[in-house]
N, C-alpha and C positions, 0 to 999 in steps of 0.2 A: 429572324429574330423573335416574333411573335405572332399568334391565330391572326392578330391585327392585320399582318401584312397583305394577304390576298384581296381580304374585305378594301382595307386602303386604298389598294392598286387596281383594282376594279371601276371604284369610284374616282378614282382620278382620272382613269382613262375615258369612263364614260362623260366625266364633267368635261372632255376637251373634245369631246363630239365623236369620238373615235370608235371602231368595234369591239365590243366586249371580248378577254382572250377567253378559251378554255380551259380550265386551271384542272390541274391535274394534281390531286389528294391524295393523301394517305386514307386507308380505308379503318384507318381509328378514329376519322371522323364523321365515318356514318351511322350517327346517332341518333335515338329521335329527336322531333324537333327541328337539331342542327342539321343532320342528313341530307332531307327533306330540301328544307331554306337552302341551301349551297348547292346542290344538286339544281334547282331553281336558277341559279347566280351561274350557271355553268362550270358548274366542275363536273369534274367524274373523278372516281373514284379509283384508285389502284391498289393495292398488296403492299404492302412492306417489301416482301422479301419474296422474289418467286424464280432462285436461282434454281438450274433441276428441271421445274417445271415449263418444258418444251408445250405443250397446248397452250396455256397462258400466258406465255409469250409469244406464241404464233398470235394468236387472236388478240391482244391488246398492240402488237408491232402492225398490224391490219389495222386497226383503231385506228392508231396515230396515222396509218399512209393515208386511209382514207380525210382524216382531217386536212391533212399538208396538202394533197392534191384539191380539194377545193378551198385551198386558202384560206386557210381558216387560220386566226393567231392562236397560238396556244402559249400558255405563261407555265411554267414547270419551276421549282426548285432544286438547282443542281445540286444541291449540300444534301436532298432526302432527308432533314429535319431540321428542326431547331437549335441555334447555337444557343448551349449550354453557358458558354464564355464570353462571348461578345467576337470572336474568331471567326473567322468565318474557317469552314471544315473541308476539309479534303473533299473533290469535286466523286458526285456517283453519276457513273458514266451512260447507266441503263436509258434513260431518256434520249438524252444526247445520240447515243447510237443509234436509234430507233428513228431518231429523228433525219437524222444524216442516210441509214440505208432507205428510207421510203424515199428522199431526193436522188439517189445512188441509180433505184430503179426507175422514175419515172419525173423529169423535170417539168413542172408546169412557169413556176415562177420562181424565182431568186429568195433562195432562206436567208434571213438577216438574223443574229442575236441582238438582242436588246437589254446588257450588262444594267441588273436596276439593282441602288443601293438604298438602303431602305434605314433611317435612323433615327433612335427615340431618344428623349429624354427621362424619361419614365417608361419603366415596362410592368404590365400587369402579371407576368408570370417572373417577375425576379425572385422573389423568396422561394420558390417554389426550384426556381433555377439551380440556385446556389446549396437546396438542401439535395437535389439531384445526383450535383456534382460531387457530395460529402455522402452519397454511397444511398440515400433515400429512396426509395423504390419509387420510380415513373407512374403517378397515377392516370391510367387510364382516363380519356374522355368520355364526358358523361353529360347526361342533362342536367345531372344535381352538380358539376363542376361549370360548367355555363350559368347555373345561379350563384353559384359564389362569385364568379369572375363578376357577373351583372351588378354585384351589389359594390364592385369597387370605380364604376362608372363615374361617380360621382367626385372622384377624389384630383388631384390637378395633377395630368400627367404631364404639362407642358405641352410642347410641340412637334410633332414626325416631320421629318424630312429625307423626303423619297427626290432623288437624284436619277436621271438617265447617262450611261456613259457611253462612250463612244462606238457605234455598231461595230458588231462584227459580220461582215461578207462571207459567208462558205465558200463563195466560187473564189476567194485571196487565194484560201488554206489547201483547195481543192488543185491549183496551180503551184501551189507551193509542196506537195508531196505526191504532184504527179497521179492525181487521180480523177479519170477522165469522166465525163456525166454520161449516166444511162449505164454504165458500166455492169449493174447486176439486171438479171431477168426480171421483167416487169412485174412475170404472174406468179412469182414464189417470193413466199413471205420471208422461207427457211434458208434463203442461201449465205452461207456468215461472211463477214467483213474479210478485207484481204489483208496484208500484214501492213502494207501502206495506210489502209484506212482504217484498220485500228490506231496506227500511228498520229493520225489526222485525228481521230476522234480524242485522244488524250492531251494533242495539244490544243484543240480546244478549246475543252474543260479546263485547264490550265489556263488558258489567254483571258478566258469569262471571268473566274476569280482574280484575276487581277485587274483587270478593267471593273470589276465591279470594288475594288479598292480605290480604284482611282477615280472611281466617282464619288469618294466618299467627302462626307459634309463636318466640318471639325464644328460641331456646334458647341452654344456655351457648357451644358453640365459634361459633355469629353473631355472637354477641352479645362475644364473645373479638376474631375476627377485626375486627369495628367498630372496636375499640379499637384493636387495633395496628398496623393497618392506618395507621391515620393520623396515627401518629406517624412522625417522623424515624427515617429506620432499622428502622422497624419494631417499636421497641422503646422500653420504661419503666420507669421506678424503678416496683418493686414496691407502693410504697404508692401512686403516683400511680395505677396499673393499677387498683389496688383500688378506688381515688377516683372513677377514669372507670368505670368498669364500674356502680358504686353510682350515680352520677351517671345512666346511661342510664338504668338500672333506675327510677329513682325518676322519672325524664321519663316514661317510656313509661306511667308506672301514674297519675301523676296527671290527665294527658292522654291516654286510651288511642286509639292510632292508632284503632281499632273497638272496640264490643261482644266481637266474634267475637277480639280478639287477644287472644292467650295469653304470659307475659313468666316467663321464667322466673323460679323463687322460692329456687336455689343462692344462696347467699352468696357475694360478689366472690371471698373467699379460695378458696373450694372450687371455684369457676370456673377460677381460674387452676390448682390443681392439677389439677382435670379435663383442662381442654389437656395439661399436661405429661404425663400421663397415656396419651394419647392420642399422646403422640410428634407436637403441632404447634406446641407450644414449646416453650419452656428457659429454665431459671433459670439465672442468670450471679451464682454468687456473689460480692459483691463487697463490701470491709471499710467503703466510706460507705453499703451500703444495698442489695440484689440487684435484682439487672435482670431482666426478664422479657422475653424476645424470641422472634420467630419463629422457629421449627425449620430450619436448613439447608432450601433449594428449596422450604419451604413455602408462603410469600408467595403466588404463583400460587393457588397452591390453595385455601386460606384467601379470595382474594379471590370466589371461589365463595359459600364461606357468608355473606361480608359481604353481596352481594348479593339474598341470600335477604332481607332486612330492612330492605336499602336505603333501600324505601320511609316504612317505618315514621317513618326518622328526616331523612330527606331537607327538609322545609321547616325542618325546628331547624335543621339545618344552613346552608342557605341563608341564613338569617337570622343565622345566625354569622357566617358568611363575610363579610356585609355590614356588620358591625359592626366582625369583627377587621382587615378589611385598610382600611377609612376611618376608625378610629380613635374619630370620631364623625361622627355620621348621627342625620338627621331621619325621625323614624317616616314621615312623605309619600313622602321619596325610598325605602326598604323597604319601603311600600308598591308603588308604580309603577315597580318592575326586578321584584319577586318577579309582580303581578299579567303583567305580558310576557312574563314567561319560566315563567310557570307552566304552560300549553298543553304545554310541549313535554317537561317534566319529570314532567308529569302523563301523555300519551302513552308516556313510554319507563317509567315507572315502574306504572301503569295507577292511578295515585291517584285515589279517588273522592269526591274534596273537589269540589263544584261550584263553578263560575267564581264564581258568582252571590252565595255564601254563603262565600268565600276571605277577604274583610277580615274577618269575624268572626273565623276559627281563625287568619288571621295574629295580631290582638291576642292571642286566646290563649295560644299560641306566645310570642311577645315577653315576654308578663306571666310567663309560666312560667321565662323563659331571667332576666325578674328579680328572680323569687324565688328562686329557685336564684344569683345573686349575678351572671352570667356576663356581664348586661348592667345598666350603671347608668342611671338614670333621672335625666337632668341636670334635667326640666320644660320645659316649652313645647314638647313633643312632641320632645326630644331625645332620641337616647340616643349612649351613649359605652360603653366596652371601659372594664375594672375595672382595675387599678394595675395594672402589665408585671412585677411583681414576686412577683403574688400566683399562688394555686394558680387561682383561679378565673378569671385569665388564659389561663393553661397549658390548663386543662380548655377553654375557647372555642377555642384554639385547634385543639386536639384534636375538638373536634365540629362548627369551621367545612370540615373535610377532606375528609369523605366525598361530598361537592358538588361538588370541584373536578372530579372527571377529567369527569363529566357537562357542565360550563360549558366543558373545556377543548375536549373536542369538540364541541360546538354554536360556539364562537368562533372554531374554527381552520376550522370548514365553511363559518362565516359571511364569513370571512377571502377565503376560495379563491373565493368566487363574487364577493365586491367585489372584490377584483385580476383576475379572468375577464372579469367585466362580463357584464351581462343579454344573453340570446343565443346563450351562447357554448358551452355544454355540457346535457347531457340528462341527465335526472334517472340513468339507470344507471352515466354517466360522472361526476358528483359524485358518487357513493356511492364508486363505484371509487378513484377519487384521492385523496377522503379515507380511506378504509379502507388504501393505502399511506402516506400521508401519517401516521395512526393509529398503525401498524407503527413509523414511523423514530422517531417521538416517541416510545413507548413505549421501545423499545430505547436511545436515547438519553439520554433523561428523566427517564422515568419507571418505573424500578424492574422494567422487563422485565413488568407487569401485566398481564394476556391483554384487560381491557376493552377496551383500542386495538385489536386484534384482530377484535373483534366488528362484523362487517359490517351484521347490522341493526340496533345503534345507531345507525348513520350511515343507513339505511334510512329509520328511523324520527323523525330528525328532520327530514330534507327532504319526508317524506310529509306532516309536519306542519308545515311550511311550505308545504307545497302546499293543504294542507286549509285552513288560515289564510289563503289567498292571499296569502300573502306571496310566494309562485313561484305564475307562470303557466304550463302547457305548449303547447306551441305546438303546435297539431293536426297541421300538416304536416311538420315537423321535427322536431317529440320535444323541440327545447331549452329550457331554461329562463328565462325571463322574470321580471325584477323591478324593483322603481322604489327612491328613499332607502332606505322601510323598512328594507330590508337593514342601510343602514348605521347607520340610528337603532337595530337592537337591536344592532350589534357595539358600537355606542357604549358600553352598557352592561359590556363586558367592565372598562374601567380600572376600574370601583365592584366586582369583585368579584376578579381576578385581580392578581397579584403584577406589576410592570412588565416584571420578566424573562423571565416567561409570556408575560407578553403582546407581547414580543420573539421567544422564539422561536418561537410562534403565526406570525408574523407571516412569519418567516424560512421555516419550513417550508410555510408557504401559498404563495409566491412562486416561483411556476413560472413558464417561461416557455412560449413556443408550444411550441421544440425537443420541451422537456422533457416537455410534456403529450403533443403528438404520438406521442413513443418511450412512454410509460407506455400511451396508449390502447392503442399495439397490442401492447402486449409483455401486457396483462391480457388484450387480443383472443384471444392466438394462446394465453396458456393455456385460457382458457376453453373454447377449440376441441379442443385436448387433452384437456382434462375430460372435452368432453359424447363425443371420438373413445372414450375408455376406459369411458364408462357404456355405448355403445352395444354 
């Protein structure tokens, strides 16, 4: 999430009497000064990027053996940067591997993972995040960038909450795909993984991201940001705020996303003064009843912390959406849109509900959303939306929200490749087009929000279209390939999206050749720029 988080977790570990780990760094942070200082605090330092480069990988994979074998902790970050969004990022698997073939070749003691969730209420690189996100060039760390950060010390970030989840055993994963210990040659650094333990090594990376979801912490400004985020404008009569806030509260703890989730136990009221508190919203006195709304330019940001918990609430949501915008609906058909489209919300969110075992917590879910009033239970597997009149209308409405912009992008990519036609673009150039495509809806649509922004949202759901084989790549062209499919899951869009949506979905999907042509090369010829100014 932030520079914050290694310095944090350093000091926590050593406040509880423990071994300092060895943190393993990007080497854009050896600066002076800062270099120095961390290098101190045990890190060391690594590359970015050092695919190709076989010496540097031999001699830093010896690094790491040499650490593991005398037991040394080492603390890594599998995401290899900073979340931009509040998401957590597709898992880089180079550590992880490294870490697993040094136990491969020589067993001393048993590897544990240690899933740690790390969550703020304020972050000092947020504006900085969000103009990132909106195409701003990444500046470089610097000592003159560690004095600007210095000077915002003072300001009230609130509180971090760093969470441990539940360990992960290598020897589980090691019995579960059949991969025996000592297996590679003690005294070669160079021998590669075998197709099982590549296998091992992917799941994982996978199991870590979601364990480190499930130790997440719904604190008050996420748990704030959910709320008003998803309202119209941004904003609500003060007792409604109250009402949705209490409402999450009492979902999250009857059904608790995991064991490992933490919800906070503030009182609605003292939540909302918290925010105001914090300067990321405001009260709007007003004589039928005061409004509680997002602080000037905060929206952006705030949508940061919503994401931190996304997950958490993401299937209630879904199943709202489904409810509130067809009025009434047959528990079968919320069955069979939620079960299609779960793959890919479960990929971008790293949900660890299994396919296999999804119609049970869907019912769950359901029966939850109608005890809580939000859905009515007509009989013969019907359900229907409660009177348009009532609060607990209002409230479905409010927590069918958080769902949309995720369905809005998966539908408008699904859109771009049915108007394309199978063939006609590669997987880098749909990322591309929708990630501009993203951009204009946001700015036009949607509230300026930075998710449209986020280029490996749209990464990661055509990867997962590809994994699903839904998209085929064509070995010798790179282009994408696909058959109906496609159009049986956009199908699903009118069951969940507004008509309007799914209008201007439609409008901004509708490129023509021209059009695609001048976008491919005007993203070409930045790109080119880019990697001329990294070089």
């Amino acid at each position: 999430r932030s520079h914050v988080d290694y310095l944090l977790l350093s000091y926590v570990i050593y406040k509880r009497g423990l071994s300092i780990p060895y943190v393993a760094a990007g080497d854009n942070l050896d600066v002076p000064v800062l270099g120095p200082l961390l290098r101190g605090a045990v890190a060391f330092y690594i590359r970015r990027s050092f695919r190709g480069n076989a010496l540097y990988t031999a001699v830093l994979r010896e690094y790491m053996h040499t650490l593991i074998t005398r037991n040394t902790p080492i603390e890594y970050f599998i995401e290899g940067g900073r979340s931009r969004s509040g998401r957590l990022l597709p898992p880089k698997m180079g550590m992880l591997a490294m870490t697993i073939h040094s136990q491969l070749r020589q067993t001393n003691k048993p590897v544990v993972f240690i899933p740690t969730y790390i969550g703020y209420e304020r972050i000092m690189e947020g504006g900085t995040y969000i103009g990132e996100l909106k195409g701003k060039p990444k500046e470089s760390e610097s000592l003159i960038g560690l004095l600007k950060v210095g000077r915002k010390i003072e300001r009230i970030f609130g509180n971090v909450h760093l969470s441990f989840g539940t360990p992960l055993h290598l020897s589980d994963f090691m019995q579960k795909f059949d991969v025996p210990a000592d297996s590679l040659p003690a005294d070669r650094t160079d021998t590669p993984l075998d197709e099982k333990a590549s296998a091992m090594v992917d799941n994982i990376g996978v199991k870590i991201m979601q364990h480190i979801n499930k130790a997440a912490v719904v604190n008050p400004v996420s748990l704030l940001s959910l709320v008003l985020l998803s309202a119209p404008k941004a904003a609500l009569d003060e007792d409604i705020c109250r009402e949705q806030i209490a409402l999450y509260q009492g979902i999250a703890r009857q059904i608790p996303y995991s064991d490992d989730t933490i919800v906070t136990d503030m009182s609605p009221q003292k939540i909302i003064d918290y925010g105001i508190k914090l300067k990321l919203i405001e009260r709007i006195p007003h004589i039928l009843g005061d409004i509680i709304q997002v602080a000037g330019k905060q929206a952006a940001l705030l949508s940061y912390f919503r994401n931190n918990i996304l997950h958490v609430f993401i299937l209630l949501s879904f199943l709202a959406a489904l409810v509130a915008r067809n009025g009434r609906v047959s528990r079968s058909r919320l069955d069979d849109i939620v079960t299609q489209m779960y793959p890919f919300l479960q990929s971008e969110l790293f949900l660890y509900y299994p396919a296999h075992g999804l119609m049970d917590t869907l019912n769950q879910k359901i029966d939850n959303l109608i005890d809580h009033g939000l859905i009515i239970d007509l009989g013969d597997g019907m359900l229907s939306v409660p009177d348009a009149n009532s609060s607990c209308y209002q409230q479905l409405e409010v927590l069918a929200a958080p769902v949309a912009q995720s369905l809005e992008r998966y539908f408008m990519t699904l859109a771009l490749l049915s108007q394309q036609g199978s063939g006609n673009l590669t997987t880098e150039e749909v990322v591309d087009l929708c990630h501009l495509l993203g951009q204009r809806l946001s700015v036009l649509y949607a509230d300026d929000i930075p998710d449209f922004f986020d280029r490996s949202l749209f990464l990661s759901f055509v990867t997962a279209l590809t994994r699903l084989n839904y998209l085929q790549v064509d070995k010798d062209t790179g282009v994408l390939n696909f058959d109906q499919r496609i159009d049986d899951i956009a199908h699903h869009a009118k069951y969940v999206l507004s008509p309007d949506m799914m209008q201007i979905l439609q409008q901004i999907a509708s490129l023509d050749d021209e059009e695609i042509a001048h976008a491919i090369t005007e993203i070409s010829n930045k790109k080119q720029r880019k990697f001329g100014l990294k070089r």
